[in-house]
Each structure stands twice: as C-alpha cells, then as structure tokens.
VOBA-1610 file (N, C-alpha, C; in pm, whole numbers, padded with zeros to 5 digits, always signed):
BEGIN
Unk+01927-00730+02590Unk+02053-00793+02628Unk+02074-00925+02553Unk+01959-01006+02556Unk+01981-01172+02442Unk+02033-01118+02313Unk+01972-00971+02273Unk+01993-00976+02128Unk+02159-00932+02129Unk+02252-00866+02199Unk+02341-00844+02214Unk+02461-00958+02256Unk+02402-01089+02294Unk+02458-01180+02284Unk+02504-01254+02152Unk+02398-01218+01978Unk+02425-01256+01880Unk+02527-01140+01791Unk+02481-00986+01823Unk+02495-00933+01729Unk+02630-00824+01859Unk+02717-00708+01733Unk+02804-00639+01874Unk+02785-00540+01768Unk+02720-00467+01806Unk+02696-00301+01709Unk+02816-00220+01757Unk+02848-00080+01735Unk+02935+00015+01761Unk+02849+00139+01772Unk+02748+00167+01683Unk+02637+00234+01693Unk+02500+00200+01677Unk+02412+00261+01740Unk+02287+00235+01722Unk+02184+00364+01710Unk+02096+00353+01617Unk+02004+00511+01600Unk+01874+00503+01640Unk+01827+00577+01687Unk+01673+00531+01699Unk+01590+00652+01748Unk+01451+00674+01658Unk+01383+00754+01681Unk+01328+00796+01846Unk+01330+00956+01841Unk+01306+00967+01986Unk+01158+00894+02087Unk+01083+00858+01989Unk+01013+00778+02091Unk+01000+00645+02077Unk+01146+00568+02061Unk+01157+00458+02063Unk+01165+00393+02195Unk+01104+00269+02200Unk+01093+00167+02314Unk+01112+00027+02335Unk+01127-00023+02375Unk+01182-00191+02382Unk+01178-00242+02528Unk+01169-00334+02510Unk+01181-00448+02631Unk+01081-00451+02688Unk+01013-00526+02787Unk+00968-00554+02860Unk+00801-00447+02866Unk+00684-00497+02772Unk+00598-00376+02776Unk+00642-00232+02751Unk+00790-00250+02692Unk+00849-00126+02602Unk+00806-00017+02756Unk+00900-00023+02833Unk+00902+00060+02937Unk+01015+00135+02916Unk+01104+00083+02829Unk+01236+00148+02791Unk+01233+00212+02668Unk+01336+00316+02718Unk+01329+00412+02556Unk+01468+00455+02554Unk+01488+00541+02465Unk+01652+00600+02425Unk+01734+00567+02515Unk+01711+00693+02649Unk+01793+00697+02754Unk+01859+00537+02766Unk+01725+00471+02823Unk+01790+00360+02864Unk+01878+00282+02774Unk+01862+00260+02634Unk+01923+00222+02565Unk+02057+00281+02569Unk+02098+00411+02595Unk+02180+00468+02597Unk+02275+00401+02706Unk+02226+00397+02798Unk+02305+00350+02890Unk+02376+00153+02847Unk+02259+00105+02840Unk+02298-00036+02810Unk+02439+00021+02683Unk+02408+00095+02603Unk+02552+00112+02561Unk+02690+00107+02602Unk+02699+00206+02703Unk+02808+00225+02791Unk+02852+00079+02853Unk+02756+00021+02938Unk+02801-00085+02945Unk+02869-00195+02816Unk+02826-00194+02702Unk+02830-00299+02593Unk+02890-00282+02487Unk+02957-00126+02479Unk+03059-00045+02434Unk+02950-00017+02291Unk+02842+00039+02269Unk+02780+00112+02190Unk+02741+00277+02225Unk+02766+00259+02093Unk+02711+00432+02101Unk+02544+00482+02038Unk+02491+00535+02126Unk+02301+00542+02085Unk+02324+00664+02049Unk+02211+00699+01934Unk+02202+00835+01861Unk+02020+00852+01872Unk+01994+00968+01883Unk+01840+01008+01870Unk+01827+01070+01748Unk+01760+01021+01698Unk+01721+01121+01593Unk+01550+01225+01593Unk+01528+01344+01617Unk+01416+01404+01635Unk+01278+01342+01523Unk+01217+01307+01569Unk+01055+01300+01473Unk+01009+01429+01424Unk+01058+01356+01252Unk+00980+01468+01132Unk+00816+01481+01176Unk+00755+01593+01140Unk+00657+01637+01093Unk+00594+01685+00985Unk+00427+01697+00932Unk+00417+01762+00812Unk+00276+01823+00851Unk+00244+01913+00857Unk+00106+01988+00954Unk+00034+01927+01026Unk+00192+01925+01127Unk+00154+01894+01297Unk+00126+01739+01286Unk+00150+01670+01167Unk+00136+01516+01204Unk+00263+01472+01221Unk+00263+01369+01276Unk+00408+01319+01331Unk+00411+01189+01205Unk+00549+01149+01192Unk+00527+01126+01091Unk+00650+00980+01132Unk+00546+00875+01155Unk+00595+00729+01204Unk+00512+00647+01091Unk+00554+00529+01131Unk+00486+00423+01073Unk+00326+00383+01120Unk+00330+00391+01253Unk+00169+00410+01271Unk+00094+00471+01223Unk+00144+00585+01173Unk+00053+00716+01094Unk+00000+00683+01023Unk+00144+00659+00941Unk+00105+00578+00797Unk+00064+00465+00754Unk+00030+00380+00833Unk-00056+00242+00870Unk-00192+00331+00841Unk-00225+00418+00985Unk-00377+00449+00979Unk-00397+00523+00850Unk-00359+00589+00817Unk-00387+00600+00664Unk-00425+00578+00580Unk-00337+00469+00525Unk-00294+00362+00482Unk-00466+00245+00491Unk-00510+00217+00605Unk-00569+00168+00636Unk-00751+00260+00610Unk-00773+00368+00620Unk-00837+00469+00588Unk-00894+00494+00433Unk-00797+00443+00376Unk-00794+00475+00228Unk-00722+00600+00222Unk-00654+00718+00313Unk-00621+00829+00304Unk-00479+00845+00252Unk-00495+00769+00106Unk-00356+00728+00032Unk-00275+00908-00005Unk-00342+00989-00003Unk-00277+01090+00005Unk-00230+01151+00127Unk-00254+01138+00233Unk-00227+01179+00386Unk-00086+01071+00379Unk-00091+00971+00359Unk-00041+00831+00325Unk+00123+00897+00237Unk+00084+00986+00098Unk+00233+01030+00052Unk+00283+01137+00119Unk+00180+01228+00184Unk+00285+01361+00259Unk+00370+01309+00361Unk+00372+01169+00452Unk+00412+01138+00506Unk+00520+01024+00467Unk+00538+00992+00356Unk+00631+00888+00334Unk+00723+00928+00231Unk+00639+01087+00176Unk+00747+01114+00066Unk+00743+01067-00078Unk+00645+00988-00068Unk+00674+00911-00224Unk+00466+00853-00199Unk+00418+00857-00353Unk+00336+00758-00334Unk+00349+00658-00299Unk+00227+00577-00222Unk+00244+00407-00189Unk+00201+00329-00302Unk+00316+00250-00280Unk+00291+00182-00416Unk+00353+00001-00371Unk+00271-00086-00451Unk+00302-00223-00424Unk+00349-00320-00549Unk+00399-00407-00551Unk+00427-00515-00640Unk+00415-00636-00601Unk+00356-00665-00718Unk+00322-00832-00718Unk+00302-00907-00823Unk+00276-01024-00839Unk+00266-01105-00949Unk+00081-01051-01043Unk+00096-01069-01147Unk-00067-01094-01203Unk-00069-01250-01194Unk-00198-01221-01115Unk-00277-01361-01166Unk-00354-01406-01208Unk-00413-01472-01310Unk-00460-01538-01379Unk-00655-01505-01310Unk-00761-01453-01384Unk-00857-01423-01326Unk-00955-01495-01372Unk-01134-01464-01331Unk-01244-01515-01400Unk-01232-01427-01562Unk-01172-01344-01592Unk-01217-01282-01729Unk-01341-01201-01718Unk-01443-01176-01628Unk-01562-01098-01607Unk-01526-00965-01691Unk-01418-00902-01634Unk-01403-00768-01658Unk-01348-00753-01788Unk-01309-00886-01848Unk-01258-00845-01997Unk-01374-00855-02104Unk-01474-00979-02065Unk-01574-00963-02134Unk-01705-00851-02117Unk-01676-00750-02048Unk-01718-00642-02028Unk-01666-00517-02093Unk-01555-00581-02157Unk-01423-00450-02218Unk-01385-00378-02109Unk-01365-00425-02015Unk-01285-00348-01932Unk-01144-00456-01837Unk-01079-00468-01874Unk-00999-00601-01825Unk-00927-00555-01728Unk-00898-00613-01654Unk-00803-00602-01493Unk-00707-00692-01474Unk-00596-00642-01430Unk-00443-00697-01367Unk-00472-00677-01227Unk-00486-00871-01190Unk-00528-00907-01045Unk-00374-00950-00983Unk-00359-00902-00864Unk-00267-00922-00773Unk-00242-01030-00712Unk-00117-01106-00673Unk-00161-01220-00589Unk-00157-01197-00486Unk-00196-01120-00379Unk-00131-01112-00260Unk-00051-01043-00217Unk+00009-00927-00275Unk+00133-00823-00243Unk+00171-00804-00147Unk+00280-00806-00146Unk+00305-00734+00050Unk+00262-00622-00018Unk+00200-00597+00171Unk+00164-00434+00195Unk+00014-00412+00127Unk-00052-00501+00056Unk-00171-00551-00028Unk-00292-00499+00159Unk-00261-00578+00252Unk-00417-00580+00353Unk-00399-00506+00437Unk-00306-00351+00417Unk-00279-00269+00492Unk-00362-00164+00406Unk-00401-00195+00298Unk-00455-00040+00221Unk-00585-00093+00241Unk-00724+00013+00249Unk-00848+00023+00302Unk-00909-00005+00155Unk-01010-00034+00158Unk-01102-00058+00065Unk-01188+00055-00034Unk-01149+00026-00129Unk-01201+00121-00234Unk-01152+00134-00355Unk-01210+00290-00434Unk-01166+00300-00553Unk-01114+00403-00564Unk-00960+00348-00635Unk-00867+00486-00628Unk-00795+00473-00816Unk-00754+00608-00783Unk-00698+00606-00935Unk-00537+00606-00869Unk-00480+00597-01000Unk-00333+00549-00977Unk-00243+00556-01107Unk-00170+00443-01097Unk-00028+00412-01226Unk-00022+00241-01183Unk+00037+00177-01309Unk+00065+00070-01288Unk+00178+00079-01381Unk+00249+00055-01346Unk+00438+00017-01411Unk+00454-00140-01476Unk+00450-00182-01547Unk+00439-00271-01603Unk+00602-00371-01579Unk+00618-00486-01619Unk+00772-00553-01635Unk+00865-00467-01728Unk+00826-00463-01862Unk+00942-00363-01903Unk+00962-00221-01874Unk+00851-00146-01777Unk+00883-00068-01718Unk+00814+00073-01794Unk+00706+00049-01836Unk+00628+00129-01898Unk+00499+00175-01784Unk+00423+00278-01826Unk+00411+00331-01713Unk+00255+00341-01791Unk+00137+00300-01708Unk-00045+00369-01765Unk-00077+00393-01664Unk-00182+00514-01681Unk-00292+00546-01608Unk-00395+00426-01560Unk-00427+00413-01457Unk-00514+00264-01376Unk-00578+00326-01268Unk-00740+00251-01320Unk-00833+00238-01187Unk-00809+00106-01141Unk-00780+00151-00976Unk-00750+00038-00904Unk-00858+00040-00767Unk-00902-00124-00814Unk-01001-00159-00681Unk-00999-00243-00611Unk-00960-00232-00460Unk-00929-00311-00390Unk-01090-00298-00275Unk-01036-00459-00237Unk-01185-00526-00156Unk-01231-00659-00205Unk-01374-00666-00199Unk-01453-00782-00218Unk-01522-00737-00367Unk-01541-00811-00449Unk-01623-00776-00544Unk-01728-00858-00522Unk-01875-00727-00579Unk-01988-00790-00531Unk-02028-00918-00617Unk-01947-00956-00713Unk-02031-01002-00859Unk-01931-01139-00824Unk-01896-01193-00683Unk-01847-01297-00678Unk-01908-01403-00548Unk-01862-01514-00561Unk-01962-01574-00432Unk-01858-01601-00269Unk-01745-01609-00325Unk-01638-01652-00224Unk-01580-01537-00112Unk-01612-01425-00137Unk-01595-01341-00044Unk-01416-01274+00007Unk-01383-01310-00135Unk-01249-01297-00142Unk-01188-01178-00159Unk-01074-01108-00107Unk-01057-00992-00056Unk-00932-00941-00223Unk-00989-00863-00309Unk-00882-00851-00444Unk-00811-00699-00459Unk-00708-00743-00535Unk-00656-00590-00580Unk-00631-00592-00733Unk-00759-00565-00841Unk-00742-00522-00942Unk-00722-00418-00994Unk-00619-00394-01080Unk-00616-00260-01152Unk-00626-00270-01339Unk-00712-00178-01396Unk-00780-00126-01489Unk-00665-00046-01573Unk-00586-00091-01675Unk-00461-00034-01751Unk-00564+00037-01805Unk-00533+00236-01813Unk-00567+00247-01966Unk-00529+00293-02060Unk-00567+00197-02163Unk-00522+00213-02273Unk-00373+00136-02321Unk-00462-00052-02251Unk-00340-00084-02210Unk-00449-00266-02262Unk-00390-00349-02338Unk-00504-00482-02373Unk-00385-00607-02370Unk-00298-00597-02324Unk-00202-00702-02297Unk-00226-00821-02212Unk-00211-00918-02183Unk-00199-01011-02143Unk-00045-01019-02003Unk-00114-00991-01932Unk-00023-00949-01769Unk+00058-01088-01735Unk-00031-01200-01722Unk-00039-01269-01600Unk+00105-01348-01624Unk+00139-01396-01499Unk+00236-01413-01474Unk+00373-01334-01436Unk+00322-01210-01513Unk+00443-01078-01447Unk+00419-01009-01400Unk+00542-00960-01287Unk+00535-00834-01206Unk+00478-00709-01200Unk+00415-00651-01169Unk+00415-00529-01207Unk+00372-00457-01058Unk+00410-00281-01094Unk+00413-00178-00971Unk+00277-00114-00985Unk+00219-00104-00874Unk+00072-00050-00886Unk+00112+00061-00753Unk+00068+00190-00789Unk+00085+00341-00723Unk-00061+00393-00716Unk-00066+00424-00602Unk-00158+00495-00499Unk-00161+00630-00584Unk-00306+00726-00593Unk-00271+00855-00616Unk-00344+00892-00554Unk-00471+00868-00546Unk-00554+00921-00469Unk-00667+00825-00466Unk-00818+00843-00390Unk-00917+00755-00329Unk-01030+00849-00434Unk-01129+00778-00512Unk-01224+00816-00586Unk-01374+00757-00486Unk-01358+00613-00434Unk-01504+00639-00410Unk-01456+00491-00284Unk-01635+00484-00211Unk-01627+00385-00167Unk-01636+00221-00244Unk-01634+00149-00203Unk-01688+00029-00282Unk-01818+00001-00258Unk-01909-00052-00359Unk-02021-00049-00318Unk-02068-00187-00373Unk-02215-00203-00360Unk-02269-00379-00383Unk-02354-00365-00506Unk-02361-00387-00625Unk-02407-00356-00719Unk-02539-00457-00724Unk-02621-00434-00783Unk-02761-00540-00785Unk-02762-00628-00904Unk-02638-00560-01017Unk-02625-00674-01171Unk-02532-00590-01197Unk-02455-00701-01224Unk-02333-00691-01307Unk-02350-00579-01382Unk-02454-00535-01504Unk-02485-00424-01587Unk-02449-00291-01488Unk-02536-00332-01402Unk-02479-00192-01269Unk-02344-00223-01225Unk-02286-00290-01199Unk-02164-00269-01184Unk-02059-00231-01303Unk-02068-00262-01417Unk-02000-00207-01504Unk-02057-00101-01543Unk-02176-00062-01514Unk-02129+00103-01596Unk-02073+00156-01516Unk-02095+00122-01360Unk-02023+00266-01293Unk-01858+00223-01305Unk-01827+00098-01320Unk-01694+00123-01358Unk-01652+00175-01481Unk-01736+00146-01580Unk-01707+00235-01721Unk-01705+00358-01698Unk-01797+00428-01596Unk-01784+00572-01596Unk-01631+00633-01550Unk-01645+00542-01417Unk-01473+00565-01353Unk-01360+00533-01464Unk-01350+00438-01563Unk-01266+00433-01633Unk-01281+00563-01764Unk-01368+00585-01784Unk-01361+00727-01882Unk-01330+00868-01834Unk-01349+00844-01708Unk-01339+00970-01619Unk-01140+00934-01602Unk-01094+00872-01607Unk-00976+00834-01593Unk-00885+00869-01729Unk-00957+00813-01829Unk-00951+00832-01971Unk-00916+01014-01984Unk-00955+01053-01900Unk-00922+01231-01937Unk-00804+01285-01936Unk-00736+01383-02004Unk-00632+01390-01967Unk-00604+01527-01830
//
C-alpha cells in the first residue's frame, strides 16, 4: 500500500508464486484484490519449466552458485555471462606466457562458484576468443583475495582499462592449491592447450 502511494500502475504481472508484504504471506490473489480497490489490474503468468526444474531466479542463483553454469543456461536461455572493467594485475601469469584479463568486481562476479571453466571473452571492439576462466582465490597469492581471470586464446593485447564480456560455457575442474607456482602453471598450460583445440 506505501508503495502505491508513490507510484499508480494500471497493470501489474507477476509470477504465480509471487509474494509480498509482511513475511510475504501474500501472493497473486491478494494482490489481485488490492487492485480492485486501487483501480489495477493483476495478471499471473504460469512458471516455465525445463526437466521438471522450475525455472526462477533462485534456481538460477543455486546454480549459478554450484558452478552448474550449464544447468545455469537451460534455465536462462542464454549463457551467463558478465562485464567489467580489466584491471591492471601482478603480471605472474604473463611472465609464465600465459596472461590473464582480471576483472574488477563485476556485477553478478560473487554469485558464480569457484572454479575452472572454459568460456568466450568479447573484447571492446567486439571481437570474440576462446578463454579459460578462473574464478576464486589464487593459491600463488598472500591476500586471500577472491579473482575472476580469464586466459584469451590466442589473444596478447594489453586489456586493462577496457570493458570486456566474459561467457560461461561450461565448468572444467575444481580449483585447487598448488605447492609452486611451476605446479600451478603447468596444469594451467595443460587447460590452456586443451582449450587451444579446435
């Protein structure tokens, strides 16, 4: 009712197991009615499915959250995909020959689960590479800082400062704690050659 004091709709839509107010004790119906009184009209719309999953935003959170970036597109229709700035990094991974486009923070960045997934990264002018992308903690750092790098390949440009779209395709592995750097780059060299395939 407060919010109807700012705003005067004519219609309103809302999924059938929508709820509001008060410990969300209310759903459609009731909304329906506050219409009549407030001269709106409420519409239901039925909840899609895709084998037997219902297909809300919670779903796709847990997902999402899972690493189950493919459970994640049958339900949204589209890969998940984020944008954000590059930022400026330690260089580790370039002096390893393997260089990474670090994220600052993306929305939608601490909703995806931890790991290693392959993907796409869309660049500013809108060019499109194959990318291993690893999100989490890297072991080969001291601050405990939570990153989302992605691995262009076949790609040696200089990012930082621009936008770019990084796409979900699927989940390759867990993240793991490497004992030396040497161990940590080969198994990323492996993942990046294994990527390298066509």
């Amino acid at each position: 009712r407060e919010l109807l004091t700012r705003v005067a709709p004519n219609n309103v839509w809302v999924g059938e197991d929508f709820r509001f107010g008060k410990e969300a004790h209310a759903g459609a119906e009731e909304l329906s009615a506050l219409g009549k009184v407030h001269g709106f009209e409420t519409h239901m719309f039925s909840l899609q499915r895709t084998d037997g999953e219902k297909i809300s935003s919670s779903a796709i959170r847990r997902a999402l959250i899972s690493g189950d970036v493919c459970l994640a597109k049958e339900l949204l229709g589209r890969s998940y995909s984020l944008t954000g700035e590059v930022a400026k990094s330690r260089g580790i991974g370039k002096q390893h020959g393997i260089p990474t486009a670090n994220l600052k923070d993306p929305v939608g960045f601490r909703i995806i689960g931890d790991g290693v997934y392959r993907g796409t990264v869309t660049t500013q002018d809108g060019q499109t590479y194959r990318a291993g992308i690893f999100v989490g903690t890297p072991s080969n750092t001291s601050d405990n800082s939570r990153v989302l790098e992605a691995h262009l390949v076949g790609f040696d440009r200089d990012l930082v400062g621009e936008k770019i779209t990084v796409t979900f395709d699927n989940r390759l592995r867990d993240v793991f704690i490497a004992q030396s750097d040497d161990q940590l780059f080969e198994t990323i060299g492996q993942t990046v050659h294994d990527l390298a395939k066509p």
